[in-house]
C-alpha positions, 0 to 999 in steps of 0.5 A: 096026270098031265095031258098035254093035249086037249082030250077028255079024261073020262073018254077010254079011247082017249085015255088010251092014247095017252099012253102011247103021247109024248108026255111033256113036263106040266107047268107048275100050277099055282092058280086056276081061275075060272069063267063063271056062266056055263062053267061055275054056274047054271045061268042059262035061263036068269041072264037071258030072261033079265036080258029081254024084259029089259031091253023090251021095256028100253024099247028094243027088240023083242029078243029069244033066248038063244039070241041073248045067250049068241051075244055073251061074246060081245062083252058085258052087259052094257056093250050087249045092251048098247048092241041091241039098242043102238045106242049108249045106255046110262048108268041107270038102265044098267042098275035097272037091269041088274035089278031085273036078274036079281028079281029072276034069280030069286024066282028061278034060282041059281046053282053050282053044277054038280061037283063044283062045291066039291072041286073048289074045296079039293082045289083051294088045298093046292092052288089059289082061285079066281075067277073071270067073266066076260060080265061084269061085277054086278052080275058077278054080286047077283050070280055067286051069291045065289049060287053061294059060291061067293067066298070061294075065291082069292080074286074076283074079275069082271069084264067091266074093270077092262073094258073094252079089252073083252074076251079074247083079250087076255086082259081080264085074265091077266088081272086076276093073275095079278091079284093072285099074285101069281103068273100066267104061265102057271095058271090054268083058265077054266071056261066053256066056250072057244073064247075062253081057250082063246083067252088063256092062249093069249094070256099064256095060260093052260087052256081047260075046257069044261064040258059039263055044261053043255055039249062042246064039240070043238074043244080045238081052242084048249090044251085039254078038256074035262066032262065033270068038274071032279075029274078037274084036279086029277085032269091038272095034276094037282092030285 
């Protein structure tokens, strides 16, 4: 079923008022790409904890958890390094600091949410697959294979390879339209912060919240919004 609107398809109110919509005719989908922290992923402890150790031993502030994870928005790692430094970074702080989240990733671990293995495999049977962070490739190489999420996709894309036209700016999404070799109208973005819908927005892409990775109340910047990754196929009409 397509639902034109942002809404949750395990919400029975919702749902409800669904048949009573406007329903509108969807765009033939021929790809979904999706962001990866926070939707593809449970990084919320690894990316933070590599973050602060080593802007510590650069000599910058001592940071929380929660400011390191309010600062994704400023782009890839080395723009949230250079933010909290106050100057440039060289290439070797950034190696350092890759190295670092591959350290607390083999401490902590890395995993898919539950459903995601599942929801690509149904998913790749349909359409093709992408994926686009607002980090970059270094943690793009650390991340999915932890996850072992790795050789799940037709086109990978990391902030860095269009900086510095970070989210909001459709650039990086539109590069991975490109490489699927597909359109942006036909591809739906798949993220879980009001960046992402904006993203997709501006790219002209189908907007999809993904909501089971931590409460998001305003899911306003997306066409539509979906609780578990398994009801995603379903939610897009791609069952």
């Amino acid at each position: 079923m397509w639902i034109p609107m942002w809404i949750s398809v395990n919400n029975p109110t919702d749902m409800a008022a669904v048949s009573s919509a406007a329903m509108s005719t969807p765009p033939r989908l021929q790809a979904v790409v999706f962001d990866m922290d926070g939707t593809l992923i449970d990084s919320s402890w690894v990316v933070p904890a590599a973050f602060i150790a080593t802007i510590a031993e650069l000599g910058g502030p001592t940071l929380k958890r929660d400011e390191v994870i309010a600062s994704y928005v400023i782009g890839t790692p080395a723009a949230i390094m250079e933010r909290f430094l106050g100057r440039p970074i060289d290439p070797s702080e950034i190696d350092g600091y890759h190295a670092r989240l591959r350290a607390e990733t083999e401490l902590r671990g890395v995993h898919p949410y539950p459903g995601i293995v599942g929801t690509l495999e149904a998913l790749a049977g349909s359409v093709a697959l992408g994926m686009f962070t607002n980090a970059d490739l270094g943690n793009v190489d650390v991340l999915l294979e932890a996850a072992g999420l790795q050789d799940r996709f037709d086109a990978l894309v990391g902030a860095d390879e269009v900086a510095p036209n970070f989210k909001p700016a459709p650039d990086g999404l539109l590069l991975a339209c490109q490489r699927l070799g597909v359109t942006a109208a036909s591809t739906a973005y798949v993220g879980d912060s009001p960046q992402d819908g904006e993203t997709a927005h501006h790219a002209g892409s189908v907007a999809v919240a993904a909501r089971w990775g931590h409460p998001m109340r305003d899911v306003s910047a997306f066409d539509l919004a979906v609780d578990r990754p398994m009801d995603l196929p379903d939610a897009l009409g791609l069952t």
